[in-house]
Backbone as a printed PyTorch tensor [residue, N CA C, xyz], in Angstrom:
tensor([[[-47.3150,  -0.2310, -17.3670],
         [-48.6750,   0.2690, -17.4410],
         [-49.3380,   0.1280, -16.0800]],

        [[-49.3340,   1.4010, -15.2980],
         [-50.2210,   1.1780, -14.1440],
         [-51.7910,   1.2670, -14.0790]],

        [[-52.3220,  -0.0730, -13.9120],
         [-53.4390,   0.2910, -13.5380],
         [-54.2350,   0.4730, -12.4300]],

        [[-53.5450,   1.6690, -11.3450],
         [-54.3960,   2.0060, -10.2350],
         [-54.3990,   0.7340,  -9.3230]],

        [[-54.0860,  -0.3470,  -9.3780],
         [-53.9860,  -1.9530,  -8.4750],
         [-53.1100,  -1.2510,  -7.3270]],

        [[-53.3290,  -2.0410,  -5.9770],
         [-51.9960,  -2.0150,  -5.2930],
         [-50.7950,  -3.1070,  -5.7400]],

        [[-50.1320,  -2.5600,  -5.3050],
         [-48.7570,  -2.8130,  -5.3080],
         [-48.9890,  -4.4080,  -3.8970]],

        [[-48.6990,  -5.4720,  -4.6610],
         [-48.7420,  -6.5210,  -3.8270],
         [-47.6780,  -6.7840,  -2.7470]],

        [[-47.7550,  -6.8880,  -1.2540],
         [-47.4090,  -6.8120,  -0.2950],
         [-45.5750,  -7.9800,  -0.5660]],

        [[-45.0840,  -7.2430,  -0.0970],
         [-43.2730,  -8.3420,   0.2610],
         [-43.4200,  -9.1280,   1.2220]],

        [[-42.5990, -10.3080,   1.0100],
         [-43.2320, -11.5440,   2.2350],
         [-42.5700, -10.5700,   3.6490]],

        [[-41.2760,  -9.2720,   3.3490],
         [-41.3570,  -9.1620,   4.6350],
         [-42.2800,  -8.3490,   5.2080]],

        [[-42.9340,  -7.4310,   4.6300],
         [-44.2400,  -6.6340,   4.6980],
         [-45.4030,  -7.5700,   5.5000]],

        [[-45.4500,  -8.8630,   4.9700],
         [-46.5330,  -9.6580,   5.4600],
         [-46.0020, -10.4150,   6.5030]],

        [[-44.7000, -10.2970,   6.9490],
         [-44.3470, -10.8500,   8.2440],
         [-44.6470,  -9.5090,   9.6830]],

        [[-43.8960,  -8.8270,   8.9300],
         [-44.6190,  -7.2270,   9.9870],
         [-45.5250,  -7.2570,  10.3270]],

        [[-46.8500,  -7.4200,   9.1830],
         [-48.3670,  -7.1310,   9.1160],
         [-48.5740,  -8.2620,  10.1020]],

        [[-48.4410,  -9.3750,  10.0360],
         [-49.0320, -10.4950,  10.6970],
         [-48.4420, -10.3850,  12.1700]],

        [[-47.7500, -10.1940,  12.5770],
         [-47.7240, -10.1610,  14.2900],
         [-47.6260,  -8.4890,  14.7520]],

        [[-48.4870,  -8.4710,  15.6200],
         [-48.8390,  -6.7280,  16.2340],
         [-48.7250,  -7.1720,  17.6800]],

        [[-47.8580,  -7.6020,  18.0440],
         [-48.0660,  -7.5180,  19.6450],
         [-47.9580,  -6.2170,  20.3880]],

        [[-49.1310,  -5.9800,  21.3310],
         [-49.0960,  -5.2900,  22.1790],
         [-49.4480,  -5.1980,  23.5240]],

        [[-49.4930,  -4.4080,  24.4800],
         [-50.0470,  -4.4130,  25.6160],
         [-48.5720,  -4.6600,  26.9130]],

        [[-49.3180,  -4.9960,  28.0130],
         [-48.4220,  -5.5450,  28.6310],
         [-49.0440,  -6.3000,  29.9670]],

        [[-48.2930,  -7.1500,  30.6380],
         [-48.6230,  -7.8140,  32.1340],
         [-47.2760,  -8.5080,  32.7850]],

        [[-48.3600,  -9.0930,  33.9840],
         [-46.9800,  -9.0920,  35.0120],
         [-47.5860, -10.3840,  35.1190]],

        [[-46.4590, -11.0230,  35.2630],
         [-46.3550, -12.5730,  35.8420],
         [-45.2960, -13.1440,  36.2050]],

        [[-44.9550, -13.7920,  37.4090],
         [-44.3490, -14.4460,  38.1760],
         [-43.6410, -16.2040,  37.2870]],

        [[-42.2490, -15.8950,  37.6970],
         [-42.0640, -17.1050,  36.8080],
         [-41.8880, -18.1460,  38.3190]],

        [[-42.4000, -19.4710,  37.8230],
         [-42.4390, -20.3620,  39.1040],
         [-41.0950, -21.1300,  39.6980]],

        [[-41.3800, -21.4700,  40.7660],
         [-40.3410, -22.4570,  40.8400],
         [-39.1290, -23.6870,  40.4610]],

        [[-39.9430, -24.0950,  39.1640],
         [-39.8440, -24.7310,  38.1480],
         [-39.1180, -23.7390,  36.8810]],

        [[-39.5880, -22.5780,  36.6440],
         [-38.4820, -21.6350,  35.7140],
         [-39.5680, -21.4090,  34.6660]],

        [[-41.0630, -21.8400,  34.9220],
         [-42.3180, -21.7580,  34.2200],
         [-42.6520, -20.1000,  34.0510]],

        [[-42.9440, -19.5690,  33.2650],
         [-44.0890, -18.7360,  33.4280],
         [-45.3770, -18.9460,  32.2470]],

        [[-46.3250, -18.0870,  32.5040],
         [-47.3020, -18.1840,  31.5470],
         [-46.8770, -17.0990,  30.7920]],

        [[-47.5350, -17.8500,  29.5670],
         [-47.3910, -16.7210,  28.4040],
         [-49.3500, -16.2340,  28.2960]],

        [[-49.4680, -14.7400,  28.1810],
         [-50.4580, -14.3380,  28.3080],
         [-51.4390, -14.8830,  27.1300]],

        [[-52.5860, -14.6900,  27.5000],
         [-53.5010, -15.5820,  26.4730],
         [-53.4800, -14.6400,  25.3430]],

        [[-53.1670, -13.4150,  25.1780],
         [-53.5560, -12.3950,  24.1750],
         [-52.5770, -12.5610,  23.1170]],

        [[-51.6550, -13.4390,  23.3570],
         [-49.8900, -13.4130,  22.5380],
         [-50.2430, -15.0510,  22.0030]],

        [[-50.8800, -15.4910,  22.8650],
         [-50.5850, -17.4420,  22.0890],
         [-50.6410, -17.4750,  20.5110]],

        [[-52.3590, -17.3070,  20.0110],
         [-52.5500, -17.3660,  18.5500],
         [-51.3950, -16.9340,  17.9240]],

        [[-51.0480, -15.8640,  17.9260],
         [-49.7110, -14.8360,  17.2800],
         [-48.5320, -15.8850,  16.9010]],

        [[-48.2380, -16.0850,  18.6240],
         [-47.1170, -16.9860,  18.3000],
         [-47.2630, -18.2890,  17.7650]],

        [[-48.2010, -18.7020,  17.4250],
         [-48.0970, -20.0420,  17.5070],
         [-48.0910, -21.2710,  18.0490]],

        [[-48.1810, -22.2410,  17.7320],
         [-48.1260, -23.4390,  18.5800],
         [-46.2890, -23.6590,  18.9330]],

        [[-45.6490, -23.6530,  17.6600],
         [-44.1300, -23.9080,  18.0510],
         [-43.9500, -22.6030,  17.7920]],

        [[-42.5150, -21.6160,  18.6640],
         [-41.7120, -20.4600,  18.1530],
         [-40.4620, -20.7240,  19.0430]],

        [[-40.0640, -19.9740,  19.0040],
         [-38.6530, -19.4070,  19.0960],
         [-38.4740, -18.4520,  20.2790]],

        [[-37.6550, -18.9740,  21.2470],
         [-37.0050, -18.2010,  22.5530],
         [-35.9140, -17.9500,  22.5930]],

        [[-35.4680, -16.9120,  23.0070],
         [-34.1000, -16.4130,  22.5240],
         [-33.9140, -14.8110,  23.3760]],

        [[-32.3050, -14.2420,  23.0530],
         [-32.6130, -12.9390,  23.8340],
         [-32.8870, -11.8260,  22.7020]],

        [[-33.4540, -10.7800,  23.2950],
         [-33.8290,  -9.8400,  22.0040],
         [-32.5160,  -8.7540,  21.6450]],

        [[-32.4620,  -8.5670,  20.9510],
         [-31.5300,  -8.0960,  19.5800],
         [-30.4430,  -7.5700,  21.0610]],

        [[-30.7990,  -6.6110,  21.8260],
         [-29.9050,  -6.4290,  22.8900],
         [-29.3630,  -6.4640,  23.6500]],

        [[-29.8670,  -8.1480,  23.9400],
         [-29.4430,  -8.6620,  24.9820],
         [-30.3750,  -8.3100,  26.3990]],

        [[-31.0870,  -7.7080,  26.6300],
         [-31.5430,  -6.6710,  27.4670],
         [-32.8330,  -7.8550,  27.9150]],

        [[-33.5640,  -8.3670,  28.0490],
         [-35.0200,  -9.2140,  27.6380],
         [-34.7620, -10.4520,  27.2740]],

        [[-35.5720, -11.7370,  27.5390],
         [-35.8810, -12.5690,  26.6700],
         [-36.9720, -12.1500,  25.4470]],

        [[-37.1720, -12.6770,  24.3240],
         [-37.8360, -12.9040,  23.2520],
         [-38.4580, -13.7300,  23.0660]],

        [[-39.8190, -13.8160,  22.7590],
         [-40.4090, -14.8060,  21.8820],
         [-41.0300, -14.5770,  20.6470]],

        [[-40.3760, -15.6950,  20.0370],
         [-40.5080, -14.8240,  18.3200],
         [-41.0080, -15.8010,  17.6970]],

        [[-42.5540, -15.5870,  17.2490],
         [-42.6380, -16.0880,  15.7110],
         [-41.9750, -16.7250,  15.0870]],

        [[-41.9190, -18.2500,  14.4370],
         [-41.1410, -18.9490,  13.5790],
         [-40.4200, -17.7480,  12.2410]],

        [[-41.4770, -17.1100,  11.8900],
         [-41.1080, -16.1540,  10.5180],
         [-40.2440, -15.0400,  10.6780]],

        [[-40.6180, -14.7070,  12.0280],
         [-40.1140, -13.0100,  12.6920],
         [-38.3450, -13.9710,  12.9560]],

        [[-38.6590, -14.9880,  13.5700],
         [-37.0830, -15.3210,  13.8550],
         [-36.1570, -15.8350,  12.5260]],

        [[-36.9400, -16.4650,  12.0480],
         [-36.2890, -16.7740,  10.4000],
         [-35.7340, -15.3110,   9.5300]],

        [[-36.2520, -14.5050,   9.6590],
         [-36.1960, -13.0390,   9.5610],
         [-34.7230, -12.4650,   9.9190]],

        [[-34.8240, -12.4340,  11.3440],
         [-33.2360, -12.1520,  11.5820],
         [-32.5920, -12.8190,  11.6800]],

        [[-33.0840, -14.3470,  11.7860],
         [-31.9790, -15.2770,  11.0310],
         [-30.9850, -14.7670,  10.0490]],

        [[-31.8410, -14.6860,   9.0370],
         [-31.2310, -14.3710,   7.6320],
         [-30.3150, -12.7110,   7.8060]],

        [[-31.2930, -11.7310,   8.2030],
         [-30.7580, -10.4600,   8.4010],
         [-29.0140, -10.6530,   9.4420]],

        [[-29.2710, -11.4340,  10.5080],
         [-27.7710, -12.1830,  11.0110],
         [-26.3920, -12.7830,  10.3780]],

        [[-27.1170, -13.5020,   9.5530],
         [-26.0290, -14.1670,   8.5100],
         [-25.8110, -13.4660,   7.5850]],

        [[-26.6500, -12.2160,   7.3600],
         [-25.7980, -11.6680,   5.6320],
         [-24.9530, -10.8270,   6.3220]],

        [[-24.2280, -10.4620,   7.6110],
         [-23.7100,  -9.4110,   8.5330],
         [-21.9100, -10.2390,   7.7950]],

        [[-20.9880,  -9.4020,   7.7290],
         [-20.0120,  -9.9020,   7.5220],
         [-19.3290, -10.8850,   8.4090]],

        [[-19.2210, -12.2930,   8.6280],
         [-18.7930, -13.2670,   9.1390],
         [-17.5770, -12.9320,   9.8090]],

        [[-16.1000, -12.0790,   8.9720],
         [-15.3250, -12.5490,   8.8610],
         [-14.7830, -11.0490,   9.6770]],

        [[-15.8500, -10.6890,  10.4130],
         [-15.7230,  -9.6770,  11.4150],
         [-15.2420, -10.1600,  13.0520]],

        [[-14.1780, -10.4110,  13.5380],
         [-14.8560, -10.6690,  15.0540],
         [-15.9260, -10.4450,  16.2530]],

        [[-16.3770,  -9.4480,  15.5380],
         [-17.1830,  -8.8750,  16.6300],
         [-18.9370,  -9.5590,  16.2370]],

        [[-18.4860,  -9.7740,  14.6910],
         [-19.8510, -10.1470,  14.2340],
         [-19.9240, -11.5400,  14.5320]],

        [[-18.9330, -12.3340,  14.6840],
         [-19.0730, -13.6950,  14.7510],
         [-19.5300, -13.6060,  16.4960]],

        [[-19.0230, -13.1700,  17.3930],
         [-18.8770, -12.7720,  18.8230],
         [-20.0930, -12.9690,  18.9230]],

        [[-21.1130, -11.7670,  18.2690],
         [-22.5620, -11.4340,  18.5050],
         [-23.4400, -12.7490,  18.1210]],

        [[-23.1300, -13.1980,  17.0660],
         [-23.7470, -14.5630,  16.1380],
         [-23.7110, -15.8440,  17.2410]],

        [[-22.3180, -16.0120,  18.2320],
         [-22.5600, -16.6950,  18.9790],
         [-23.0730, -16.3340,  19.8340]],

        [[-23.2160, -15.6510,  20.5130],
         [-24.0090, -15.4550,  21.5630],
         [-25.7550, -15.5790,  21.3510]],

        [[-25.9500, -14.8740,  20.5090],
         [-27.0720, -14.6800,  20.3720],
         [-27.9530, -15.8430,  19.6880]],

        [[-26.9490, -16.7960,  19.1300],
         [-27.7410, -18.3040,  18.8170],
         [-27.1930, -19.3420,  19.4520]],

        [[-26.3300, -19.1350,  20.4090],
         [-26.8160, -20.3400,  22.2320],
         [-27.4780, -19.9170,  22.8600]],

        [[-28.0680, -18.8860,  22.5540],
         [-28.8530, -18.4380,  23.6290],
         [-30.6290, -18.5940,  23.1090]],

        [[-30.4970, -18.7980,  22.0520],
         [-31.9090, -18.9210,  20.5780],
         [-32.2950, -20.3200,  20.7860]],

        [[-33.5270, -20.8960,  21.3470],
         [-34.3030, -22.1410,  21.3200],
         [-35.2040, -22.2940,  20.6540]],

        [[-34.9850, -23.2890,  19.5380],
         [-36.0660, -23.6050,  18.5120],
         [-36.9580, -24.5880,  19.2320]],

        [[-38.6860, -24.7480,  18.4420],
         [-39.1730, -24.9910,  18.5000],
         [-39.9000, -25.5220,  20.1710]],

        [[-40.1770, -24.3210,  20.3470],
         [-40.7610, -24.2940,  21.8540],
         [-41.9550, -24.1830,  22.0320]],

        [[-42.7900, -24.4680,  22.8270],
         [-44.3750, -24.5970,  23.2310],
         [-44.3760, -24.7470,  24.5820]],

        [[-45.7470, -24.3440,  24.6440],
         [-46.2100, -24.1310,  25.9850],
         [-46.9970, -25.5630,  25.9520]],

        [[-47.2560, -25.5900,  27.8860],
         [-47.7560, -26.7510,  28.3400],
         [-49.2840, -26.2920,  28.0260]],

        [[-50.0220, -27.4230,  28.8740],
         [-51.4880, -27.3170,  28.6710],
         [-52.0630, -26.0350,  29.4440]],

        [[-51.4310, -25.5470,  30.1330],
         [-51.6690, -24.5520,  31.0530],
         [-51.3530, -22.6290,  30.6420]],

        [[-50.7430, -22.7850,  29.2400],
         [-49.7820, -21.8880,  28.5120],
         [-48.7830, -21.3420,  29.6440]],

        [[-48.3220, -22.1200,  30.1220],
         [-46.7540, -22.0490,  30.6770],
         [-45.7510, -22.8920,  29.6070]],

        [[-44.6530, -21.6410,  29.6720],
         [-43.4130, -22.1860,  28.8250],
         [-42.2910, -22.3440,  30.2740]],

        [[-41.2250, -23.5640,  29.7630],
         [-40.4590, -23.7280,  30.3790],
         [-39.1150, -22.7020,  30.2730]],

        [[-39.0690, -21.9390,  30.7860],
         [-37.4250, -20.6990,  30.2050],
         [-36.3860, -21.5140,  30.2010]],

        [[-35.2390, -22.0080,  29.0540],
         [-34.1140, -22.4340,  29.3280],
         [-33.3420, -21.9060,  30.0740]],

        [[-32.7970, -22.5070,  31.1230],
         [-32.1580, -22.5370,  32.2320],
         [-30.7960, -21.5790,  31.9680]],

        [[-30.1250, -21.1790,  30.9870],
         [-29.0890, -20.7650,  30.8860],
         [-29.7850, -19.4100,  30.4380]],

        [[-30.7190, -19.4710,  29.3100],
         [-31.0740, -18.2750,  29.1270],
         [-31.4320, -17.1630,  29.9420]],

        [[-32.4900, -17.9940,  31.0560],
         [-32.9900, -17.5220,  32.4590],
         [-31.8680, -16.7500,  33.2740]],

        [[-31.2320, -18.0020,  33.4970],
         [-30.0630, -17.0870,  34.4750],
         [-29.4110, -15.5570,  33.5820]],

        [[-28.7590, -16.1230,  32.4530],
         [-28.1040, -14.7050,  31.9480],
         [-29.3990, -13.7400,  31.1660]],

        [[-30.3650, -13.3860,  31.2620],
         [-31.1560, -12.7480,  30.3620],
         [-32.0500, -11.7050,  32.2550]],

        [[-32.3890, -12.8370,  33.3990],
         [-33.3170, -12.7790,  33.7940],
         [-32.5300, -12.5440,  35.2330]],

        [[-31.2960, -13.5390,  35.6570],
         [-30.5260, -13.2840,  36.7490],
         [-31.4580, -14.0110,  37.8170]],

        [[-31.7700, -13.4950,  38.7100],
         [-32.8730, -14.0730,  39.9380],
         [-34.5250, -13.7180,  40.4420]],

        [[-34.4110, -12.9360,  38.9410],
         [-35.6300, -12.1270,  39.0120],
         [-36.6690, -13.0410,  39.1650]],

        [[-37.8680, -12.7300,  39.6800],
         [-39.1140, -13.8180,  40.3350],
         [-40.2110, -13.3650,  39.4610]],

        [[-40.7990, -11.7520,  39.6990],
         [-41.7550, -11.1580,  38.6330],
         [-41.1330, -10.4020,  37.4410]],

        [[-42.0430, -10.9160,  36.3980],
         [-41.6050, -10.4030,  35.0580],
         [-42.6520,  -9.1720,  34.7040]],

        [[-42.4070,  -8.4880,  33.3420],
         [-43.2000,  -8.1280,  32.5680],
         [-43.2440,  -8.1730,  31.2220]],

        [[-44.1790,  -8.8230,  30.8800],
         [-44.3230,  -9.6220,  29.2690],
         [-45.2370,  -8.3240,  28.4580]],

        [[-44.4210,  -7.9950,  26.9300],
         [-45.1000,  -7.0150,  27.0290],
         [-45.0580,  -7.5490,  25.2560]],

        [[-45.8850,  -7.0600,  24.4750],
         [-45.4120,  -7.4510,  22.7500],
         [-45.4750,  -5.9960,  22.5110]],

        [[-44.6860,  -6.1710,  21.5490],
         [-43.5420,  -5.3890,  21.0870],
         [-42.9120,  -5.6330,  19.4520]],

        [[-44.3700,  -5.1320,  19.0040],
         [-44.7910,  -5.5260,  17.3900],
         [-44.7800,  -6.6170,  17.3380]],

        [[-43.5780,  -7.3640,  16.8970],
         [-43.1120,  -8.2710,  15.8380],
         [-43.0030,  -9.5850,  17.1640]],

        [[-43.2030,  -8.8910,  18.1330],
         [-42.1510, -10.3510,  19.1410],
         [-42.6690, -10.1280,  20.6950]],

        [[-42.5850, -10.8430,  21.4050],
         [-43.2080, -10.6730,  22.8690],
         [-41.9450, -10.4920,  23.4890]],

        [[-41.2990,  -9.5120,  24.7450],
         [-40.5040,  -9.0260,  25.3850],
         [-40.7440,  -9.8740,  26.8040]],

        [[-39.9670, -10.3480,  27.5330],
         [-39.7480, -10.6150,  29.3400],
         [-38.6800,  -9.8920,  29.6390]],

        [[-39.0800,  -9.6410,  30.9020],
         [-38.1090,  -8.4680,  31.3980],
         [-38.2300,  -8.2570,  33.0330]],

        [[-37.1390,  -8.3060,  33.8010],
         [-37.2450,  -8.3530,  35.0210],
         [-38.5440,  -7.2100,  35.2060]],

        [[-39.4620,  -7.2460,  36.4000],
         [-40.3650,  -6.1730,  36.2860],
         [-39.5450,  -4.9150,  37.0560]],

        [[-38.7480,  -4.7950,  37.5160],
         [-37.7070,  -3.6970,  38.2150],
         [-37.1830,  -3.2510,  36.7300]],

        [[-36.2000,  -3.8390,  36.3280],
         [-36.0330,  -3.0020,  35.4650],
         [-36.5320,  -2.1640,  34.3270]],

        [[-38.0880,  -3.3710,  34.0050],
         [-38.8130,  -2.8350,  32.8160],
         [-39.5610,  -1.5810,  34.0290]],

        [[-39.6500,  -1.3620,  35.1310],
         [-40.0920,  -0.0350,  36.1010],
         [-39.2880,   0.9610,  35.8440]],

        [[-37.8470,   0.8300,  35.9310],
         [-36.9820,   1.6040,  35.7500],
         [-37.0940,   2.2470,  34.6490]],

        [[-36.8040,   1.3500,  33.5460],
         [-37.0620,   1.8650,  32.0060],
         [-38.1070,   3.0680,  31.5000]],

        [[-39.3820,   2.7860,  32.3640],
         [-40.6630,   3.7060,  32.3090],
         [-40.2770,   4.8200,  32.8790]],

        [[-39.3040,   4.9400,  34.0870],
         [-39.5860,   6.4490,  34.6500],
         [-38.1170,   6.6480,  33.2970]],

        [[-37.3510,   5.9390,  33.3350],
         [-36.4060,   6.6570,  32.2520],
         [-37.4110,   7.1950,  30.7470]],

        [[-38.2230,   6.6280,  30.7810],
         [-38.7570,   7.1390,  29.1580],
         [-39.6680,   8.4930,  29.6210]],

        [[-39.8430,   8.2800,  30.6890],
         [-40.6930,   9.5830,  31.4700],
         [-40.1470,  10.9590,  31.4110]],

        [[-39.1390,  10.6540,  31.8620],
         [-38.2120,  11.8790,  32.6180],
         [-38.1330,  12.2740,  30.9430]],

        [[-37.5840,  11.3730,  29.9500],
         [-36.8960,  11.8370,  28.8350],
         [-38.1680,  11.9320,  27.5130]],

        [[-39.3450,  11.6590,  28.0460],
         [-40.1890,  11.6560,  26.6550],
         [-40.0390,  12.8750,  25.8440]],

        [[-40.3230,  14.0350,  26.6220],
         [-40.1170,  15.3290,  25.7120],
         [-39.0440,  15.3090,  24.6270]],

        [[-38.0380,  15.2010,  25.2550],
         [-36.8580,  14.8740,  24.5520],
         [-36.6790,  13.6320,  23.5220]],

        [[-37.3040,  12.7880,  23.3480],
         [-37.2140,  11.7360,  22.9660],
         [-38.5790,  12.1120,  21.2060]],

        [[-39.4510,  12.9500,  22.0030],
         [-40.5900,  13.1280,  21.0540],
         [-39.7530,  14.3830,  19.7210]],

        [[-38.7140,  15.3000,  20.6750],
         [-38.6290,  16.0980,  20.1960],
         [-37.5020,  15.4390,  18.5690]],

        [[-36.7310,  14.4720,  19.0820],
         [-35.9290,  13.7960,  18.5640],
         [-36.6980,  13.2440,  17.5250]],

        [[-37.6130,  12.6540,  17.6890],
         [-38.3400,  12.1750,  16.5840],
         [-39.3400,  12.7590,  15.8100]],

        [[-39.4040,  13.9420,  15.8300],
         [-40.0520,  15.0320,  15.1710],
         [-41.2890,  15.1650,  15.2310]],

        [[-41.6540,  14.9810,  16.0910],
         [-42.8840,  15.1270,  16.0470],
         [-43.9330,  15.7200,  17.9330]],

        [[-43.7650,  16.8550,  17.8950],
         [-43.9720,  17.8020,  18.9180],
         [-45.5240,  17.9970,  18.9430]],

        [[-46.4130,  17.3820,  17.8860],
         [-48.1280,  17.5580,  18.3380],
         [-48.2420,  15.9810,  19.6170]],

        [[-47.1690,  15.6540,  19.7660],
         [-47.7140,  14.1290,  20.8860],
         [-47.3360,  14.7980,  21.9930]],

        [[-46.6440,  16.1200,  22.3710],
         [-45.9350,  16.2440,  23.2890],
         [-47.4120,  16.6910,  24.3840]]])
């Protein structure tokens, strides 16, 4: 019997809903392997979350306790008994740091291994959110990336059906 009510939200619906990161900036990670995390992303994330690389390897991540519990789970229901899946599973959780926070200054410390393989020698970043999760990214390559989405937006819009954005 419907009575006209909504339809009450799925906890993963309310994990989506609850982090909207957007925007973007540039910041310099320090000497120390510090950078700041922008003031517009703290609340979102939290006091403790999760650093790690994002799904492609491509970026560091900072994820939401829930957003990372998320593909936690979405990770482990992947068939184990795959090599390639176990391959990915390791990598992608030595490289995953629980419960991380920023100093008094909202500088986070980047794990040192992550840094090197995620970040290489890069000095300026660009921190950008990216719905569910905040993105770092050498700022050269996240430059690169832009004229690549440039050159190819038409194409990219056309792909996704929708030709009134063009």
């Amino acid at each position: 019997d419907d009575q006209g009510g909504e339809t009450p939200p799925t906890e993963q619906s309310r994990t989506e809903k609850a982090f909207e990161f957007c925007g973007s900036y540039s910041h310099a990670i320090d000497i120390k392997g510090r950078v700041i995390i922008p003031n517009a992303y703290r609340q979102a994330l939290g006091t403790v979350f999760t650093v790690g690389p994002t799904r492609d390897f491509k970026a560091i991540a900072l994820y939401p306790d829930p957003v990372f519990n998320q593909i936690r789970d979405e990770l482990n229901a992947m068939n184990q008994r795959k090599p390639f899946v176990q391959d990915y599973l390791t990598q992608f959780f030595k490289l995953s740091y629980r419960d991380m926070q920023t100093d008094g200054q909202g500088r986070i410390l980047l794990p040192p291994k992550l840094r090197q393989r995620l970040l290489g020698e890069a000095r300026e970043l660009e921190i950008s959110g990216i719905s569910n999760h905040v993105r770092m990214i050498d700022a050269e390559k996240a430059a690169a990336a832009d004229r690549d989405f440039d050159d190819r937006r038409v194409e990219i819009m056309e792909q996704m059906g929708d030709l009134s954005l063009i």
